[in-house]
C-alpha positions in Angstrom: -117.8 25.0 5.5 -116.3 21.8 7.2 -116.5 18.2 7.7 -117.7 16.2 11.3 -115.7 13.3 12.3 -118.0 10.2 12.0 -119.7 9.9 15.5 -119.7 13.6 16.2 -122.3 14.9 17.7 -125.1 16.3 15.4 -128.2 17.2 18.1 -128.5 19.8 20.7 -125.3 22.4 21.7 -122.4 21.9 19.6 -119.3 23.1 20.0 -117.9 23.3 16.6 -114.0 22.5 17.3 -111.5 20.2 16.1 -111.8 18.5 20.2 -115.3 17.9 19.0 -114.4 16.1 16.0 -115.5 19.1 13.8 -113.1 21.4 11.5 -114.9 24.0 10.3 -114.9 27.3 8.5 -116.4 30.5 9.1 -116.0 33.4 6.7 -112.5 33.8 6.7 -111.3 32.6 10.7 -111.0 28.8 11.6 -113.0 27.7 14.4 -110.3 26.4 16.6 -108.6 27.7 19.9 -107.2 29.9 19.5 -109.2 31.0 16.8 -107.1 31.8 13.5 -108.1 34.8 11.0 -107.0 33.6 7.2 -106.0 36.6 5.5 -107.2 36.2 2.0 -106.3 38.6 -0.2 -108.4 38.4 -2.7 -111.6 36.4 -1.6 -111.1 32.7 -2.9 -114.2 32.2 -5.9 -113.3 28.2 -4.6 -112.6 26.4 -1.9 -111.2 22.6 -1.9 -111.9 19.9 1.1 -109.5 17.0 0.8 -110.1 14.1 3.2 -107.9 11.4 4.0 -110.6 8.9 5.7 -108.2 6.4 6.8 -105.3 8.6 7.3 -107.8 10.5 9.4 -106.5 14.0 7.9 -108.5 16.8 6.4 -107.4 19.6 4.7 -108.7 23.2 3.0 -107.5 24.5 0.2 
């Protein structure tokens, strides 16, 4: 789950970090460096994206 900052690239090799204009989700770590493990106790039934497009902000909830 994530959202790609407008201009990202989309073809060929990504590299799926925030330096790439990506911030992304997978299973339950962030893909950043370092990467970060969410410890979710329990599993989330829901997750929430809020965008701030002009703010340029994004967050998960």
């Amino acid at each position: 789950l994530g959202v790609m900052r407008e201009g990202a690239r989309r073809r060929g090799p990504l590299s799926l970090t925030p330096k790439e204009g990506v911030w992304a989700l997978e299973a339950f770590h962030s893909l950043t460096s370092p990467r970060a493990n969410l410890r979710l106790q329990p599993p989330p039934r829901r997750l929430r994206v809020c965008l701030d497009y002009e703010g340029r902000r994004g967050a998960f909830f």
